[in-house]
TIZA-592992 format. One record per residue (C-alpha): residue number from 1; z, y, x. Coordinates in steps of 0.5 Angstrom, whole numbers, m for minus. Example, Ala and Ser with C-alpha at 12.3 -4.5 7.8 and 13.67 -1.06 7.14 Angstrom:
{seq: 1 | c3: 16 | c2: m9 | c1: 25} .
{seq: 2 | c3: 14 | c2: m2 | c1: 27} .
END
This chain:
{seq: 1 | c3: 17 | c2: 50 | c1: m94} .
{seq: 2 | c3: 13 | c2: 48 | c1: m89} .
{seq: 3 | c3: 18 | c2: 48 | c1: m82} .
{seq: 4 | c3: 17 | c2: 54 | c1: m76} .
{seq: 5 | c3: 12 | c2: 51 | c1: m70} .
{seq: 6 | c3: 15 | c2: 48 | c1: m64} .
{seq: 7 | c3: 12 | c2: 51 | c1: m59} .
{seq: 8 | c3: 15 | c2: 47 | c1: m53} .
{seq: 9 | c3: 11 | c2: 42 | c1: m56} .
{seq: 10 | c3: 5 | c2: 44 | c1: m57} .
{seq: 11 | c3: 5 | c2: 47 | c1: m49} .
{seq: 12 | c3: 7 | c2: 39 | c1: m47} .
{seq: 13 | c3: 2 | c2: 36 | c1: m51} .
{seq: 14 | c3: m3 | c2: 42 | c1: m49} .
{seq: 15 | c3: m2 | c2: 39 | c1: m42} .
{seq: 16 | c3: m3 | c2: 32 | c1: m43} .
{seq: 17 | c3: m9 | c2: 32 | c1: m46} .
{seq: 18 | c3: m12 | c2: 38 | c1: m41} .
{seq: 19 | c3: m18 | c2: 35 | c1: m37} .
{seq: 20 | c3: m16 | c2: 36 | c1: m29} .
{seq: 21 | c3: m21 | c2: 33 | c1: m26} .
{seq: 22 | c3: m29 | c2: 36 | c1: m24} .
{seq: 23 | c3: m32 | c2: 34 | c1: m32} .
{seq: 24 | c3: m27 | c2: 39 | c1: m34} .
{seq: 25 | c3: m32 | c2: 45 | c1: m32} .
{seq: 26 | c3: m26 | c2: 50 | c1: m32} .
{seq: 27 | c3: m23 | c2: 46 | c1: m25} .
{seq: 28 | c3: m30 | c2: 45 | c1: m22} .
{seq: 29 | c3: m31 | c2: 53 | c1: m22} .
{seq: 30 | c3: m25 | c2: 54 | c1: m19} .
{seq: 31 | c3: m26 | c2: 48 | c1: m14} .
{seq: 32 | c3: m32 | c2: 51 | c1: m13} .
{seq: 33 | c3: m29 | c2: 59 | c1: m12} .
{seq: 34 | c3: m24 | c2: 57 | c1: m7} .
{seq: 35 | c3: m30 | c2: 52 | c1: m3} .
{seq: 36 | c3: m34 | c2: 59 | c1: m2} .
{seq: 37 | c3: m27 | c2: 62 | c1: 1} .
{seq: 38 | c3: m27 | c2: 57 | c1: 6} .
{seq: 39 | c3: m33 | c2: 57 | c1: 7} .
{seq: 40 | c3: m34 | c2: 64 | c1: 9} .
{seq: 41 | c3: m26 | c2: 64 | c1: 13} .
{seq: 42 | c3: m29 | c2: 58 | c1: 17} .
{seq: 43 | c3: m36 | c2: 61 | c1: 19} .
{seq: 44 | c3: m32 | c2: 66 | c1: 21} .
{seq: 45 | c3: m27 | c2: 64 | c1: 26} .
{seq: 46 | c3: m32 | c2: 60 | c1: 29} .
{seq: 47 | c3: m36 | c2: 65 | c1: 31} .
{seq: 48 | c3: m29 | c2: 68 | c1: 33} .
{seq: 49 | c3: m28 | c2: 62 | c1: 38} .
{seq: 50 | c3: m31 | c2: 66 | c1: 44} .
{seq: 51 | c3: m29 | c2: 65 | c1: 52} .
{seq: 52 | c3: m22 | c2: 69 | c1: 52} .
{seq: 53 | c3: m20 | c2: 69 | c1: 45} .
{seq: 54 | c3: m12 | c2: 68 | c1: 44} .
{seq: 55 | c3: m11 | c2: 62 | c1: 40} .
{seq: 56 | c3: m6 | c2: 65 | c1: 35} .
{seq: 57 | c3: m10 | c2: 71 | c1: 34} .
{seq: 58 | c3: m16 | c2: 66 | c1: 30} .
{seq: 59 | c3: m10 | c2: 62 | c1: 26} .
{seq: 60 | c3: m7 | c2: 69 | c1: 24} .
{seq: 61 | c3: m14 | c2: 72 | c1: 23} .
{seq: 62 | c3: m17 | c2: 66 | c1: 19} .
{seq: 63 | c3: m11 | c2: 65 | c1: 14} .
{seq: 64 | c3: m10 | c2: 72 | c1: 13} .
{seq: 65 | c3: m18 | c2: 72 | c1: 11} .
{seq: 66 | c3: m16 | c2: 67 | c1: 6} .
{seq: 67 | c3: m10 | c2: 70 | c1: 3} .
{seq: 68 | c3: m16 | c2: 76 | c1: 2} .
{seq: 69 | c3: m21 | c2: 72 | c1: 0} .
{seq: 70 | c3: m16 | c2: 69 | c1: m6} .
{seq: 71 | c3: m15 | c2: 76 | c1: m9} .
{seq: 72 | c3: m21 | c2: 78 | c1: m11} .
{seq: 73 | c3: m22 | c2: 71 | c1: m15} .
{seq: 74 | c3: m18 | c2: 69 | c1: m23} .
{seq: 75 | c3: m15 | c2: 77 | c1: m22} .
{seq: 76 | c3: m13 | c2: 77 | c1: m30} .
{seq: 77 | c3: m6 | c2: 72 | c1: m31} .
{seq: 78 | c3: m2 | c2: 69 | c1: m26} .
{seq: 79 | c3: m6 | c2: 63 | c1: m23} .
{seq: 80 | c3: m3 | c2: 60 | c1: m16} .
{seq: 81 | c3: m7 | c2: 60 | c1: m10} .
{seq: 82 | c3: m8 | c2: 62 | c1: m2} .
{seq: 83 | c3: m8 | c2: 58 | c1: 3} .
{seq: 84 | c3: m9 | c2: 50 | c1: 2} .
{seq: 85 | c3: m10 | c2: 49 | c1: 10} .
{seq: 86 | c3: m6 | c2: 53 | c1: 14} .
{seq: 87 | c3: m11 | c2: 55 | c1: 20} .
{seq: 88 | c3: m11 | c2: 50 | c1: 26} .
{seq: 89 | c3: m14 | c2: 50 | c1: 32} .
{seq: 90 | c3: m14 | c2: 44 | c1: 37} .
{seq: 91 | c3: m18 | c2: 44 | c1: 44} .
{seq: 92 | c3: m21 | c2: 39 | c1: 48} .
{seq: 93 | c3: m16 | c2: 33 | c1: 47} .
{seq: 94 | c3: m12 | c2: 36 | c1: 42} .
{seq: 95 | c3: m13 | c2: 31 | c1: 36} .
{seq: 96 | c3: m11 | c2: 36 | c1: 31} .
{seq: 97 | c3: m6 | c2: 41 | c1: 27} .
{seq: 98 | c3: m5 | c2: 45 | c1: 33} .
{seq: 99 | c3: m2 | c2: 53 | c1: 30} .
{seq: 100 | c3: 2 | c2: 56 | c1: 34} .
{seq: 101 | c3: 8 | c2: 60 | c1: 33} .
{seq: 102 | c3: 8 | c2: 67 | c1: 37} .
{seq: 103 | c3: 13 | c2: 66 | c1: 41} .
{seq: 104 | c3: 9 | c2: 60 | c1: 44} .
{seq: 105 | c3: 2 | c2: 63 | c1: 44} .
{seq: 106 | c3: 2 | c2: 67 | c1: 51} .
{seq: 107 | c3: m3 | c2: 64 | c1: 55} .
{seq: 108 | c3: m6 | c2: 60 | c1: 50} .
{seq: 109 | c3: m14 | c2: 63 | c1: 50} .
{seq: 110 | c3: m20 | c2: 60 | c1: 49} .
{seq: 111 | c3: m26 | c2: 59 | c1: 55} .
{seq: 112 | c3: m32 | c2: 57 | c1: 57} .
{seq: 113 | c3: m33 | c2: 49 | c1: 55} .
{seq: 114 | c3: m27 | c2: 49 | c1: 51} .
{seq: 115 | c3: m28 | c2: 44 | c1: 46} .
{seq: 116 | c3: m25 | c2: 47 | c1: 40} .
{seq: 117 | c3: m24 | c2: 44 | c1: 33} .
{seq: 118 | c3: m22 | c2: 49 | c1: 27} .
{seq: 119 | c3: m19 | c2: 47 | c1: 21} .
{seq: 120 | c3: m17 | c2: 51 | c1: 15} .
{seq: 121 | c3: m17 | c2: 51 | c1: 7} .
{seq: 122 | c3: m17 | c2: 55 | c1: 0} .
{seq: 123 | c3: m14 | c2: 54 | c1: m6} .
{seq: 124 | c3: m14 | c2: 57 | c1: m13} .
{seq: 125 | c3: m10 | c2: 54 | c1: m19} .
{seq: 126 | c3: m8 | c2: 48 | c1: m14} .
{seq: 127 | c3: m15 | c2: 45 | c1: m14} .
{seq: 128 | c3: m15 | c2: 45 | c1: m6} .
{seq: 129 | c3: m22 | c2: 46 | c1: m1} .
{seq: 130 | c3: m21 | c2: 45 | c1: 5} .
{seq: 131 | c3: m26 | c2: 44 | c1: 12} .
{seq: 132 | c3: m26 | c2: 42 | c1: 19} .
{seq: 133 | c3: m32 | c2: 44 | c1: 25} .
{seq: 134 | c3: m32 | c2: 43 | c1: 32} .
{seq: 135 | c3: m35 | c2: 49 | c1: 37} .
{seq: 136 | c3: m37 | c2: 49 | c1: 44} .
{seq: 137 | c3: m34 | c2: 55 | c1: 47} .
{seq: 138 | c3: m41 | c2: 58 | c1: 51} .
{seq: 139 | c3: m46 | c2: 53 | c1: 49} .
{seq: 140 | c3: m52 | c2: 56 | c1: 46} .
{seq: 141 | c3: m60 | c2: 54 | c1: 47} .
{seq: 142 | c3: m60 | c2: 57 | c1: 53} .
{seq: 143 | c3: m53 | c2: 53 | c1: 55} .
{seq: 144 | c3: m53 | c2: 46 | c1: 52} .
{seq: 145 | c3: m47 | c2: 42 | c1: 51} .
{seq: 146 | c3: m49 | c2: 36 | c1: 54} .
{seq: 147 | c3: m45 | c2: 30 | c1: 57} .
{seq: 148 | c3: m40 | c2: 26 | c1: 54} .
{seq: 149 | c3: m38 | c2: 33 | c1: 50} .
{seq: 150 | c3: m45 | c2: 32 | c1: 46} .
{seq: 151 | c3: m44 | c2: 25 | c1: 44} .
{seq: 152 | c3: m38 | c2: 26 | c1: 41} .
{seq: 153 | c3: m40 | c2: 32 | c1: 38} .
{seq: 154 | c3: m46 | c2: 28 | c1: 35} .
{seq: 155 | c3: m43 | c2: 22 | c1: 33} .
{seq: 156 | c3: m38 | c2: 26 | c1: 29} .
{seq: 157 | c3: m43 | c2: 30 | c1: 25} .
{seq: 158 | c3: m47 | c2: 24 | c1: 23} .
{seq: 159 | c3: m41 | c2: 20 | c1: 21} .
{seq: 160 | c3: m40 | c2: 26 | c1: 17} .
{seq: 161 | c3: m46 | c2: 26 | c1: 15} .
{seq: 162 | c3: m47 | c2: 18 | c1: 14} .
{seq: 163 | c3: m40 | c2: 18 | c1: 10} .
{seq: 164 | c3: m42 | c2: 24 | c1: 5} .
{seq: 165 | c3: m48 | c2: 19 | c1: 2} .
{seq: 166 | c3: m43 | c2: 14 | c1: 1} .
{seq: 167 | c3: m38 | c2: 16 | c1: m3} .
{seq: 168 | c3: m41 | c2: 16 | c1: m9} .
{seq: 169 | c3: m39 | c2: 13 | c1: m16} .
{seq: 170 | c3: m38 | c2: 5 | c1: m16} .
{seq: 171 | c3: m38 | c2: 5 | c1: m8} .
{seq: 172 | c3: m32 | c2: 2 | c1: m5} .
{seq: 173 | c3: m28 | c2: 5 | c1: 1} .
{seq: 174 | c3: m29 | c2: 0 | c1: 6} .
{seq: 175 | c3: m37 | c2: 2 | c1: 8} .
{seq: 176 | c3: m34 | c2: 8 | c1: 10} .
{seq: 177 | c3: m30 | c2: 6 | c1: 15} .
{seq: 178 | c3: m34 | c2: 1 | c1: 17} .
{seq: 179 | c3: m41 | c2: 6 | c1: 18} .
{seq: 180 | c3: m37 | c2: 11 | c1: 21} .
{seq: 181 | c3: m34 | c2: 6 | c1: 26} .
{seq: 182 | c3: m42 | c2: 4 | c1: 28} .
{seq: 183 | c3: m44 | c2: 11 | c1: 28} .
{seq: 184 | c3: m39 | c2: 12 | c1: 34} .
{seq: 185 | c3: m40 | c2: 6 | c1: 38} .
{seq: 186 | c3: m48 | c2: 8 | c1: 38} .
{seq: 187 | c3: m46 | c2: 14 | c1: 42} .
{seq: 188 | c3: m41 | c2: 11 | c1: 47} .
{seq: 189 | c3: m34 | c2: 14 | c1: 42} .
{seq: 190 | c3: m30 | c2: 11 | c1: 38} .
{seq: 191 | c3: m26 | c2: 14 | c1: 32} .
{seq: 192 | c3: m19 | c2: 16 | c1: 32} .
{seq: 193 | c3: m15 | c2: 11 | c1: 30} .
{seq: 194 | c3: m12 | c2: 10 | c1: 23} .
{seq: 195 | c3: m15 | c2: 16 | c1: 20} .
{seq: 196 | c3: m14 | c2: 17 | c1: 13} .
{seq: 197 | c3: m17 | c2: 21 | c1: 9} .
{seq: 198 | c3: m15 | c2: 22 | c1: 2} .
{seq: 199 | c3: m17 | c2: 23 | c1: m6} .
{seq: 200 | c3: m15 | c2: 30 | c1: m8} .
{seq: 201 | c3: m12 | c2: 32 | c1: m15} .
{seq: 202 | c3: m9 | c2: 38 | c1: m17} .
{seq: 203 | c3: m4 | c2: 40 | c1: m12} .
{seq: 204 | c3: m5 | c2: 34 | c1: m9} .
{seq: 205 | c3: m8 | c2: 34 | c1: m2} .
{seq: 206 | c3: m6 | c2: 26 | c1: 0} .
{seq: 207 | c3: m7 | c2: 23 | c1: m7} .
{seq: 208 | c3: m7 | c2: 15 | c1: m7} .
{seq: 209 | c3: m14 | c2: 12 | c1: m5} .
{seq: 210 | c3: m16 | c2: 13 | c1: 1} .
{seq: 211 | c3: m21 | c2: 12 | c1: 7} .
{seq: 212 | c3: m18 | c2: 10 | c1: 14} .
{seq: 213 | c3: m21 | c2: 10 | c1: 21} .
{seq: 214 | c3: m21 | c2: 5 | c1: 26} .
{seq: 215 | c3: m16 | c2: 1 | c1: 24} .
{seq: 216 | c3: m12 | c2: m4 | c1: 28} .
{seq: 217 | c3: m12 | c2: m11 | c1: 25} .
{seq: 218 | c3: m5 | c2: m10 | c1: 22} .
{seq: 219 | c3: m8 | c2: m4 | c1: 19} .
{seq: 220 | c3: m14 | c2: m7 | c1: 16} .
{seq: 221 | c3: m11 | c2: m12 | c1: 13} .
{seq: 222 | c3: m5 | c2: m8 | c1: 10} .
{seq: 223 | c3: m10 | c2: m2 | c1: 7} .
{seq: 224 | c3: m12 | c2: m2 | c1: 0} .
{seq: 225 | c3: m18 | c2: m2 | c1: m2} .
{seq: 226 | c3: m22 | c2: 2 | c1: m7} .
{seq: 227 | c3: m28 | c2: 3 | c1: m11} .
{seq: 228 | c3: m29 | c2: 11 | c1: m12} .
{seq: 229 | c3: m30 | c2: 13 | c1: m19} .
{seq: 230 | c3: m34 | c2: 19 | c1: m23} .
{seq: 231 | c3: m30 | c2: 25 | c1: m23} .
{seq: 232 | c3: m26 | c2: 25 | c1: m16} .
{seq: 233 | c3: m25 | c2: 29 | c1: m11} .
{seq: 234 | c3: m24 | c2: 27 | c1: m4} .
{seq: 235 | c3: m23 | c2: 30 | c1: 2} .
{seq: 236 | c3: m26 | c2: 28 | c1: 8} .
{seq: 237 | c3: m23 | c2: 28 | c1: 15} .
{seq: 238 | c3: m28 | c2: 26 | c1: 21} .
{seq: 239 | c3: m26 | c2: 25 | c1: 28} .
{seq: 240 | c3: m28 | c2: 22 | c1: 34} .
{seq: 241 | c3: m26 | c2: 21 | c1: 41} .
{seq: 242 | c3: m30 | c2: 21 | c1: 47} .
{seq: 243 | c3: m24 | c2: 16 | c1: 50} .
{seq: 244 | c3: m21 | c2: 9 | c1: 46} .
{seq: 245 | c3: m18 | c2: 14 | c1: 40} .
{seq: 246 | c3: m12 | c2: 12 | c1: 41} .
{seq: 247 | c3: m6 | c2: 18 | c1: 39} .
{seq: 248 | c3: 0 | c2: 20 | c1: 41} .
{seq: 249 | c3: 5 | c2: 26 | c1: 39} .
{seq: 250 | c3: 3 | c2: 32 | c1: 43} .
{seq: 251 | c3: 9 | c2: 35 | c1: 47} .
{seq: 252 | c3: 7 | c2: 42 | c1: 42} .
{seq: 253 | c3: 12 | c2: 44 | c1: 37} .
{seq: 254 | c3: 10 | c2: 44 | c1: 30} .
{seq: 255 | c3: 9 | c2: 48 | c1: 27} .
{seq: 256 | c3: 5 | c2: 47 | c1: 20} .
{seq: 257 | c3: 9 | c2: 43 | c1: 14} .
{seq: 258 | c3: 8 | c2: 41 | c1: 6} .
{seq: 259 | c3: 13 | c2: 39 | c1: 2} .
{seq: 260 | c3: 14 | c2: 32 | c1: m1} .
{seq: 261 | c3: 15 | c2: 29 | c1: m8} .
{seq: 262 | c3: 22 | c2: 26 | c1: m6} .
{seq: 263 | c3: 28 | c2: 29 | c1: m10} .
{seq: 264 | c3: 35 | c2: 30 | c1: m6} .
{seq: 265 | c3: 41 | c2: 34 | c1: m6} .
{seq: 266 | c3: 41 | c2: 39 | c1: 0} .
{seq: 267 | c3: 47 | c2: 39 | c1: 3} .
{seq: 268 | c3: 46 | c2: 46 | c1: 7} .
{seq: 269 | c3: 45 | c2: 53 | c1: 4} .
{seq: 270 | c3: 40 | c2: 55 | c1: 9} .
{seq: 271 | c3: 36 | c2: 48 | c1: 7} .
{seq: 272 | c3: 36 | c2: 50 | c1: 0} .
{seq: 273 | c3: 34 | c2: 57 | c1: 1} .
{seq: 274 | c3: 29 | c2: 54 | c1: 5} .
{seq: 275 | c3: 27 | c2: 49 | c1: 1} .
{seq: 276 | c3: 26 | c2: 54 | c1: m5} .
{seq: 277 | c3: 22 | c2: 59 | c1: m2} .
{seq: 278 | c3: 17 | c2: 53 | c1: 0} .
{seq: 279 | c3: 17 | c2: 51 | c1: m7} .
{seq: 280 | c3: 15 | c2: 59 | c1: m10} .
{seq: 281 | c3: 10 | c2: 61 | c1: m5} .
{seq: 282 | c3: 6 | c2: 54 | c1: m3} .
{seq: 283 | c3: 9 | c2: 48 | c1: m8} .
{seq: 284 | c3: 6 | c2: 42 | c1: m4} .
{seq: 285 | c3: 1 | c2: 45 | c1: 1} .
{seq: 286 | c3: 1 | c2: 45 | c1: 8} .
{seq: 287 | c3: 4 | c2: 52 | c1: 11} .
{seq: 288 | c3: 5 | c2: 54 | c1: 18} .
{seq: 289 | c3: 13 | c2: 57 | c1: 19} .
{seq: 290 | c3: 9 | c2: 64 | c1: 21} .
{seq: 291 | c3: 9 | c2: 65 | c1: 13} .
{seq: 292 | c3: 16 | c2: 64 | c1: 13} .
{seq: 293 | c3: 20 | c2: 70 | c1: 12} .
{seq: 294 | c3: 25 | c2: 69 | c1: 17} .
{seq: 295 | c3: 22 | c2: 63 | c1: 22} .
{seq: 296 | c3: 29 | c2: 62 | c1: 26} .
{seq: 297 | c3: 32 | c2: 60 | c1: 19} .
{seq: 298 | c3: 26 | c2: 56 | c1: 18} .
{seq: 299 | c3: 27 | c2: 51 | c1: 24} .
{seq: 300 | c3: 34 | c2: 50 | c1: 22} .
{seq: 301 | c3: 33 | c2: 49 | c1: 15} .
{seq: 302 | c3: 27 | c2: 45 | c1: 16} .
{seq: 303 | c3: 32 | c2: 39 | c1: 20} .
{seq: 304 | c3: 36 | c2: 36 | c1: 13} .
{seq: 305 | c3: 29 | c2: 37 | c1: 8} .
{seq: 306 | c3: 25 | c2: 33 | c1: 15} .
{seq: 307 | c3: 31 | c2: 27 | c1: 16} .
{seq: 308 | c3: 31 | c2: 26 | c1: 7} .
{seq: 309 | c3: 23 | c2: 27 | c1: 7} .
{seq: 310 | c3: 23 | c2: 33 | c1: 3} .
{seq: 311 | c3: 20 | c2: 36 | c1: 7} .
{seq: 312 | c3: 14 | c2: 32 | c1: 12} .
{seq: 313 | c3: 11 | c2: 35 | c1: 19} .
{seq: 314 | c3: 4 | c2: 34 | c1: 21} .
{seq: 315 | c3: 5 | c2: 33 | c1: 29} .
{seq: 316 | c3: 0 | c2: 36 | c1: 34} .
{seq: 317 | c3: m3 | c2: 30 | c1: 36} .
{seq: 318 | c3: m7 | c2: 29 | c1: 41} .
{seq: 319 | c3: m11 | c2: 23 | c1: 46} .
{seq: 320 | c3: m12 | c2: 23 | c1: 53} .
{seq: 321 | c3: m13 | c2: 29 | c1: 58} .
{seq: 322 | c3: m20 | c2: 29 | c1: 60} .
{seq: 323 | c3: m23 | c2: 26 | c1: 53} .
{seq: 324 | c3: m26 | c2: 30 | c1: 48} .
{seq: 325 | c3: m24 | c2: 30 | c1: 41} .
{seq: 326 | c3: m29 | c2: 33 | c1: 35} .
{seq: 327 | c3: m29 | c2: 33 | c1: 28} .
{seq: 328 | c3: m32 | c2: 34 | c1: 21} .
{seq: 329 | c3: m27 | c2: 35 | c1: 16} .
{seq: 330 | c3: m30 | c2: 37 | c1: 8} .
{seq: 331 | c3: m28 | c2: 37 | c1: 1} .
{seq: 332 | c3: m34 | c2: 33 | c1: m4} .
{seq: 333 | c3: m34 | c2: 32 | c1: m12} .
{seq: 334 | c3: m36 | c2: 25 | c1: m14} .
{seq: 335 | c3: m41 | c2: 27 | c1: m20} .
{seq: 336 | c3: m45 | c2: 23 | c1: m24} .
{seq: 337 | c3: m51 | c2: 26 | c1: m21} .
{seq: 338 | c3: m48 | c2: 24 | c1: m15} .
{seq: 339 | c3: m43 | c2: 27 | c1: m9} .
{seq: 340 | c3: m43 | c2: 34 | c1: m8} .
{seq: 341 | c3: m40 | c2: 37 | c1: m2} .
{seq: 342 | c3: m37 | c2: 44 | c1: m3} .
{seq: 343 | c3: m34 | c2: 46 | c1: 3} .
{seq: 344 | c3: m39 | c2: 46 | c1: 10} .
{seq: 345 | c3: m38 | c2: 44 | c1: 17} .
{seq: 346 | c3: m42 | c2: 49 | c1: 20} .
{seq: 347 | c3: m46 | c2: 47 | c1: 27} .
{seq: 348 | c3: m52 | c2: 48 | c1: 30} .
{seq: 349 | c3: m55 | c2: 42 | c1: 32} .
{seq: 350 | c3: m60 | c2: 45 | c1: 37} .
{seq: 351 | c3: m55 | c2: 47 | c1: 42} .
{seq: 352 | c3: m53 | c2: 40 | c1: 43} .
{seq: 353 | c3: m57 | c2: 36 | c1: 48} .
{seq: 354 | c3: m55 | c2: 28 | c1: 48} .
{seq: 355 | c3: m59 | c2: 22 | c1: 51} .
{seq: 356 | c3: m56 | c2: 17 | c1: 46} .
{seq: 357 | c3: m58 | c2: 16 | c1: 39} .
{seq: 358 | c3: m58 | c2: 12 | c1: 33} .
{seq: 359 | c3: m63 | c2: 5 | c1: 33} .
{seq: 360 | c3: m59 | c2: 1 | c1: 28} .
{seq: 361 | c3: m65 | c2: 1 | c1: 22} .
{seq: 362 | c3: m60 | c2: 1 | c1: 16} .
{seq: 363 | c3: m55 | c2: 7 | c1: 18} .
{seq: 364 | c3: m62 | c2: 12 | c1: 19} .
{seq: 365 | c3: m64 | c2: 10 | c1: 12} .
{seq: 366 | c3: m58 | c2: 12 | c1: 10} .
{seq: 367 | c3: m58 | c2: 19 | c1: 15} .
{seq: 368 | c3: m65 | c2: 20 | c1: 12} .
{seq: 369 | c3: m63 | c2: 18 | c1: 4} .
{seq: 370 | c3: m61 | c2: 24 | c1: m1} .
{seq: 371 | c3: m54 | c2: 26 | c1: m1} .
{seq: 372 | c3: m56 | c2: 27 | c1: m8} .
{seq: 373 | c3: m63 | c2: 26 | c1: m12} .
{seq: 374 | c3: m67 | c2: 31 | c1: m13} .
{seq: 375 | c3: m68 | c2: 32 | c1: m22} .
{seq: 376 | c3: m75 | c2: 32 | c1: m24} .
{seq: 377 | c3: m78 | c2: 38 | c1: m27} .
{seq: 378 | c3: m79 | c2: 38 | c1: m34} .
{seq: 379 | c3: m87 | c2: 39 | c1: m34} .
{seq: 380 | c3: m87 | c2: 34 | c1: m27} .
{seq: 381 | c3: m84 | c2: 29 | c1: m32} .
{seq: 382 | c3: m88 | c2: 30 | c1: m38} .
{seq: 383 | c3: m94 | c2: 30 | c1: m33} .
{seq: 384 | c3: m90 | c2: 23 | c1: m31} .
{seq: 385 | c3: m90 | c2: 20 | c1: m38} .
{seq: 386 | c3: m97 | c2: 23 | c1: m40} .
{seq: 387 | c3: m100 | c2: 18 | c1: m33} .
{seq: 388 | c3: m95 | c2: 12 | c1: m35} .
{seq: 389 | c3: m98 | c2: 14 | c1: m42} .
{seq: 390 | c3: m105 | c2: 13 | c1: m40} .
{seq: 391 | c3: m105 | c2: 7 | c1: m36} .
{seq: 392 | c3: m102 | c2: 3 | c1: m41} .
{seq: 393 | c3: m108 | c2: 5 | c1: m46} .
{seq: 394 | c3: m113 | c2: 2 | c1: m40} .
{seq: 395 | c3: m110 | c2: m4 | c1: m39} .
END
């Protein structure tokens, strides 16, 4: 008599062998399909950030675009998803994670000139898409951003653009840092110092292998190394400063958390409750304390789950007054084929106007080089072989 199955079994046994990777075509797809969410969020809120726009109404409006945008994508069953990346919105030399809470926000409006950063992300399934731009408040054709503004806001783009080309397959990490770093001082700007940016798994937005930014000398030496390897995802985070990239906490409060691996016992009921209604509505992606059902409550059961590390803030940061920070942030696929960047960092190149540029030869041959060999045809290729096929008949 053969014995009744045991579906517990089978249900972990499923899991271990499921491929969680992008050779997995289910995972890429919905890579793919939250990268199209934010894409369309980020376009939008950067087109948003005109002279007079309140800072909190684009963080509310950009994370409620994608909480939209999740519903009408994987309907049947139920799969996890919203926002992978609560929206940010620093200005001038606001590093980052800037997202204020409504109690906070008056006054806070952006102008003409402002240098503004967004940051945002989707998510479906815990596969997580997540994008940064910079925008100039008022620059147009017309009005270009020029001065130390234009040079690093070009510096960030072509590192950006520098640092997609290098994260293929087989490459080790510390080309990034190194190209990143050249390409900011062609412009008179530095990069951020320690930076990291990070491989990404499913529900993991700061997994183990790393990229860094501007090291210091004890940092250089301690960071580990990495080769990148088909299949990854990584994501990628570009920010340079007009000053000497050095960065210290902003007086801001913060706002935006993710939760951590680190098991603990939670002494308060309130930390408990807190902690359980992070876990159900955001498991480990990042959320503002506005998408809290009581946000006072929040704050207070937020300072045991800090002091044990069950919980991790992400501080606004922020450089010297007077500099200016840009940065490009995307998410890229490692294939087989080659990187694929699957979320955008919208910019229009003709509204910026820098006298500096790039001479070193080998970065331009980097910059000119395809982020990803273009297939040839089928009737190019057996044109191709017909050809070698002929001249080896004349020889």
């Amino acid at each position: 008599m053969s014995k009744p199955t045991d579906k517990k079994k089978l249900t972990v046994a499923a899991q271990e062998t499921e491929d969680f990777t992008v050779a997995n075509t289910d995972v890429l797809t919905k890579y793919k399909a939250a990268a199209d969410i934010t894409n369309r969020v980020i376009a939008q809120v950067a087109a948003a950030c005109v002279d007079g726009a309140s800072i909190l109404e684009l963080c509310v409006n950009g994370d409620k675009a994608i909480e939209e945008g999740v519903k009408t994508v994987y309907t049947k069953g139920k799969i996890n998803k919203g926002v992978g990346f609560p929206t940010a919105i620093s200005v001038n030399n606001t590093i980052c994670h800037f997202s204020p809470l409504a109690a906070d926000a008056e006054g806070l409006v952006l102008k003409n000139g402002d240098m503004v950063k967004v940051e945002l992300g989707a998510q479906i399934d815990g596969y997580g898409a997540i994008a940064a731009t910079t925008v100039v408040v008022g620059a147009s054709k017309e009005n270009p951003v020029k001065g130390k503004q234009a040079d690093v806001l070009m510096a960030a783009y072509q590192a950006a653009e520098a640092a997609v080309r290098l994260i293929r397959a087989g490459n080790a990490n510390t080309p990034v840092t190194d190209n990143v770093q050249r390409i900011a001082a062609a412009y008179g700007c530095k990069p951020v110092e320690g930076m990291l940016s990070h491989q990404q798994e499913k529900n993991v937005i700061d997994g183990k292998k790393q990229i860094i930014l501007n090291p210091t000398e004890g940092q250089r030496s301690d960071f580990e190394k990495c080769t990148f390897a088909e299949n990854e995802v990584y994501c990628v985070d570009i920010m340079i400063s007009s000053g000497e990239g050095k960065i210290k906490n902003n007086a801001s409060r913060t706002t935006i958390y993710k939760k951590t691996t680190t098991n603990y016992s939670l002494k308060m009921q309130t930390s408990r409750v807190v902690l359980s209604e992070i876990t159900k509505k955001f498991g480990q992606f990042p959320f503002n304390l506005r998408q809290m059902d009581d946000e006072r409550k929040a704050r207070m059961g937020l300072l045991e789950c800090i002091k044990h590390n069950v919980v991790t803030a992400y501080d606004v940061m922020e450089e010297e007054k007077g500099e200016f920070v840009a940065q490009f942030l995307f998410t890229v696929c490692v294939m087989p084929s080659g990187p694929l960047r699957i979320t955008n960092t919208p910019i229009d190149l003709e509204t910026i106007q820098t006298e500096k540029k790039i001479v070193d030869e080998e970065i331009l041959a980097l910059l000119a080089s395809e982020i990803k060999p273009k297939k040839k045809s089928a009737n190019k290729k057996k044109k191709a072989d017909a050809a070698a096929a002929a001249e080896e008949k004349k020889e």
